[in-house]
C-alpha positions in Angstrom: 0.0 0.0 0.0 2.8 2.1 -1.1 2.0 5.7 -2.5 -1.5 6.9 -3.3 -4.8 5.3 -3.7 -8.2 6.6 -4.1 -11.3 6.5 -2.4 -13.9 6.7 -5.5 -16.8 7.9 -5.4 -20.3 6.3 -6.4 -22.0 8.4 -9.2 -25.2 8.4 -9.6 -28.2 9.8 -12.0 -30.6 12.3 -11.8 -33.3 9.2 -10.8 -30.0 8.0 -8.3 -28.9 4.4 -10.0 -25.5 4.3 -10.0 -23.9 5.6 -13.2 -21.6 2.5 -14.1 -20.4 4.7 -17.1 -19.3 7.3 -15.0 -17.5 4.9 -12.7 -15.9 3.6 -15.9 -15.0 7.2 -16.6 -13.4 7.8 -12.9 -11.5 4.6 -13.0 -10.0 5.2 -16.5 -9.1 8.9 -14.9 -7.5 7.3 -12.3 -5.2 4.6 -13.7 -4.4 7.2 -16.9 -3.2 9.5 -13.9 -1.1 7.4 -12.2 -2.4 6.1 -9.2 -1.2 3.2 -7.1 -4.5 1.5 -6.2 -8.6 1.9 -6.0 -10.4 1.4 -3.1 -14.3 0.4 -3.8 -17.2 1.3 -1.6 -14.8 3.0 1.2 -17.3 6.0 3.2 -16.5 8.8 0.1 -18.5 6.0 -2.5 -21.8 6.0 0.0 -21.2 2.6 0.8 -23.9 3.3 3.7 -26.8 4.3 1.2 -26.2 1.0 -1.5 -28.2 -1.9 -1.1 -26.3 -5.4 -0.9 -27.4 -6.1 -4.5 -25.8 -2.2 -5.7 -22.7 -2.8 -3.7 -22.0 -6.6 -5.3 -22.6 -4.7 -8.7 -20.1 -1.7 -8.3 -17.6 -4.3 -6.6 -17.9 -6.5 -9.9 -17.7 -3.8 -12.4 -14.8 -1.5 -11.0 -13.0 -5.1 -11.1 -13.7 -5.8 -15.0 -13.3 -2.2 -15.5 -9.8 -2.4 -14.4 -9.0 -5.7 -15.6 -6.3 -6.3 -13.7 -4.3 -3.2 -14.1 -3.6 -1.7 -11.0 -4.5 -2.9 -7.5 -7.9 -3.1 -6.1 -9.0 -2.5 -2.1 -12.4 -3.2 -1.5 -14.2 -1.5 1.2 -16.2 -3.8 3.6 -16.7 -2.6 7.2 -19.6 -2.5 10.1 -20.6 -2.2 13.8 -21.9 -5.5 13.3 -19.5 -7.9 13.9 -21.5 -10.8 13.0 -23.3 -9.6 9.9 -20.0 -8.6 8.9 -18.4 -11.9 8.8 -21.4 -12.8 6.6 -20.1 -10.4 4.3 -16.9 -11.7 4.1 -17.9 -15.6 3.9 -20.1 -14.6 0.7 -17.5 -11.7 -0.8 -15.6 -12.9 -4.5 -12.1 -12.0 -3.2 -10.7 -12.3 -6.8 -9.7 -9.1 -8.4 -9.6 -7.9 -5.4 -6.1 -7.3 -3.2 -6.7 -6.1 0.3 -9.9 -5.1 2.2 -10.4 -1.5 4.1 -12.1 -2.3 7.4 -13.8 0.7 9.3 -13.5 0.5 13.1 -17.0 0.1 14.3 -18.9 3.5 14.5 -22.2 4.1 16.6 -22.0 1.7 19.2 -18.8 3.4 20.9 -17.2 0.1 21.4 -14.0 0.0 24.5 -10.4 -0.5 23.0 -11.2 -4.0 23.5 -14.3 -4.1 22.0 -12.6 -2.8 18.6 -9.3 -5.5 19.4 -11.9 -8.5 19.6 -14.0 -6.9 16.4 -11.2 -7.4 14.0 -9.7 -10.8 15.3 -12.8 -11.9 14.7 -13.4 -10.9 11.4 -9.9 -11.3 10.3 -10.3 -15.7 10.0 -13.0 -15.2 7.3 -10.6 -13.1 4.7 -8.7 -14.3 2.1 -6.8 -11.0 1.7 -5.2 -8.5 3.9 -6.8 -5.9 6.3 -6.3 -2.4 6.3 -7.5 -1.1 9.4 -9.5 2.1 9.3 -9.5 4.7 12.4 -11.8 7.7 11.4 -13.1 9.2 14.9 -14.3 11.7 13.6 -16.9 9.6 11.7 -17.1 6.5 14.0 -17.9 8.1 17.4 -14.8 6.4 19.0 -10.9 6.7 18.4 -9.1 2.9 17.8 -5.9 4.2 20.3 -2.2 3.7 19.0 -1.9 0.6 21.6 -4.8 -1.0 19.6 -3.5 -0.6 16.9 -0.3 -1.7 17.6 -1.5 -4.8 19.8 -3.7 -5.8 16.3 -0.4 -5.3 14.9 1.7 -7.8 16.3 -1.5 -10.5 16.4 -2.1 -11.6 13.0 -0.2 -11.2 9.9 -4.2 -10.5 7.7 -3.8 -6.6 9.6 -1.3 -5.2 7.3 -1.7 -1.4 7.6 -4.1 0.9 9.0 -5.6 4.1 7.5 -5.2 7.0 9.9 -7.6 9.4 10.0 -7.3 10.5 13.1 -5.6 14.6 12.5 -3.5 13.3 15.5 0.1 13.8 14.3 1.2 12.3 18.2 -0.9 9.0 17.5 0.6 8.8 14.2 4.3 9.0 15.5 3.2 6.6 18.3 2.5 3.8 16.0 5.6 4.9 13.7 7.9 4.7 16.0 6.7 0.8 17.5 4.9 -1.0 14.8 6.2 -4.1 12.8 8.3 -3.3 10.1 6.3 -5.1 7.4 3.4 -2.4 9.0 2.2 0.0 6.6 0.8 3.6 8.4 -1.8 5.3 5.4 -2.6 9.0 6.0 -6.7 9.4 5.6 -6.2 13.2 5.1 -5.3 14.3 1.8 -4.0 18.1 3.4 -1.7 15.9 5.9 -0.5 13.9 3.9 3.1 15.7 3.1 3.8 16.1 6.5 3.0 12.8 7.4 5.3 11.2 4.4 8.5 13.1 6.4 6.8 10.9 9.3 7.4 7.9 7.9 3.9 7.3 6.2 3.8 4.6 3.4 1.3 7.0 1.4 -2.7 8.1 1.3 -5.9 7.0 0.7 -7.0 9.8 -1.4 -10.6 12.0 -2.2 -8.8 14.7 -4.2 -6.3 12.8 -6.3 -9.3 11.1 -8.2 -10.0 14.5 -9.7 -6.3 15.7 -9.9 -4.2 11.8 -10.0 -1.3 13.0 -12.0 -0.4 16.2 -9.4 -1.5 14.6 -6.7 0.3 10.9 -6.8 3.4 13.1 -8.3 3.3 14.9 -5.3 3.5 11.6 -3.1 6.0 9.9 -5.4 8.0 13.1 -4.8 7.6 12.7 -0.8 8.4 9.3 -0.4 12.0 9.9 -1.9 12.6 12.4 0.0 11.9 15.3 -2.3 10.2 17.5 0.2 11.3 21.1 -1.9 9.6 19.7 -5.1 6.2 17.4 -3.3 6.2 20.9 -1.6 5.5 23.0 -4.5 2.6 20.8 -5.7 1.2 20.2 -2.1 0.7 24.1 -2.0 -0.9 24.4 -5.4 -3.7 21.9 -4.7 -3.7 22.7 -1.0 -6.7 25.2 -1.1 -8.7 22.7 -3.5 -7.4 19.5 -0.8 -9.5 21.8 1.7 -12.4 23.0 0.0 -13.8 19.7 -1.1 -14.6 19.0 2.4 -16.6 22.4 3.2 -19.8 20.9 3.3 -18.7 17.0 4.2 -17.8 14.4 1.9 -18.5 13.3 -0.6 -20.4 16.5 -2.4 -17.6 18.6 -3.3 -15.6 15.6 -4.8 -18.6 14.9 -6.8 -18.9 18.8 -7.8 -15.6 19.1 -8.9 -16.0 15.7 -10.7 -18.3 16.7 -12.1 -17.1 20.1 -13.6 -14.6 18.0 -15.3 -17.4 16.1 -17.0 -16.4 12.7 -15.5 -19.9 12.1 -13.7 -23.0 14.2 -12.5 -23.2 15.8 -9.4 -26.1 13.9 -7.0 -25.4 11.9 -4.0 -28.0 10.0 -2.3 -30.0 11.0 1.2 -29.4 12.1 3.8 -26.4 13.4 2.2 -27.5 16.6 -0.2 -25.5 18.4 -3.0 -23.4 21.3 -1.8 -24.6 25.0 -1.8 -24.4 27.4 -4.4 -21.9 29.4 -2.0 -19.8 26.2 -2.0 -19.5 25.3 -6.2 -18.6 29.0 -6.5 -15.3 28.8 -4.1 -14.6 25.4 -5.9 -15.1 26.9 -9.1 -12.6 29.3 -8.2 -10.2 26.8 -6.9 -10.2 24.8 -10.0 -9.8 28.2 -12.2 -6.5 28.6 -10.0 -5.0 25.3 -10.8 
């Protein structure tokens, strides 16, 4: 999980079925630009709002739409641990190369709640686990000491995304996780800073609409390149920001769809951004 993959988004039409040509247009986008990996159905593609039968189909056709030529993640997390492992036992791994596994959200589980969550999931698998700490989304932080202990107990957790903003917790697992341990940043402004950390890369929202500057920028920071990545960082940096003014995923899906690669509706109780919102954006993207 080396460098930068993308969360994609789920289009949708004006009647809200998923736009499967648009999809096909985002993932061309993103493998012409020079991403690393995709990651399917993560929280920026609305996982929450598909229905088990929408979510088999986007997983199937972001798979034949790549065809094998860059890496796949799929996205399959819960705060139920048992329907979860349902999941898993009925999931077509193939195509696929790791899965991205949100700590549970809503129920505010203890440390060891979380701990006992994935080692349970983690025996029905066939692919590795990136862990997923978003606090900010799930109601409950997974500490660095969980992450750590998760770490060291089966070889199926092989990185976590950090989403955490907590530039401490990030140095905590740095500095005493596994070497073979990958550390993802989950914020797309951080993500320099984090790279002179010792992070292995992102999982991206922006670089799906700018993948050539963006992954440049990581390539750039992972060899140590900070003067250049630094340069590019600070071009897209107002852009990295404004996406997020009115959550995610609406102002991906704005400025994705400025650049004619889908249309811009997301599904309730999400709602498309103000009209205050598209004309910042619309300013951002004139600057770049």
């Amino acid at each position: 999980m080396r460098g930068t993959g993308v969360a994609l988004v789920t289009p949708f039409k004006k009647d809200l079925s998923i736009d499967f040509d648009a999809i096909a247009n985002i993932v061309e986008h993103c493998i012409s630009g020079g991403l690393e990996y995709l990651v399917a159905l993560g929280t920026t593609g609305e996982s929450v709002t598909l229905s088990k039968v929408e979510k088999a189909q986007v997983y199937t056709f972001i798979k034949e739409q790549a065809a094998g030529r860059i890496p796949l993640v799929a996205g399959i997390g819960g705060n139920h641990t048992s329907e979860l492992i349902d999941t898993l036992k009925a999931f077509d791994f193939s195509g696929y190369n790791a899965i991205l596994s949100v700590s549970p959200f809503y129920n505010k589980p203890t440390q060891e709640g979380i701990f006992q969550h994935y080692m349970a999931i983690q025996e029905y698998t066939e692919v590795p686990i990136i862990l997923y700490n978003v606090p900010g989304r799930t109601g409950s932080n997974m500490t660095a000491e969980t992450t750590l202990r998760l770490a060291n107990a089966s070889e199926k957790f092989a990185a976590i995304k950090e989403a955490s903003g907590n530039p401490e917790q990030f140095m905590d697992i740095m500095n005493e996780k596994p070497a073979e341990f990958d550390v993802i940043s989950g914020d797309d402004n951080l993500t320099l800073p984090f790279l002179a950390m010792g992070m292995s890369g992102v999982i991206s929202v922006i670089a799906q609409a700018y993948p050539k500057q963006f992954s440049s920028m990581v390539r750039l920071g992972l060899d140590g390149k900070f003067e250049e990545a630094r340069q590019i960082h600070y071009q897209l940096y107002a852009i990295m920001k404004g996406i997020f003014m009115e959550g995610n995923p609406g102002g991906i899906k704005y400025v994705l769809s400025k650049m004619g690669l889908c249309e811009n509706y997301v599904r309730l109780p999400l709602a498309p951004i103000s009209r205050a919102s598209e004309i910042k954006l619309d300013a951002m993207m004139m600057a770049l």
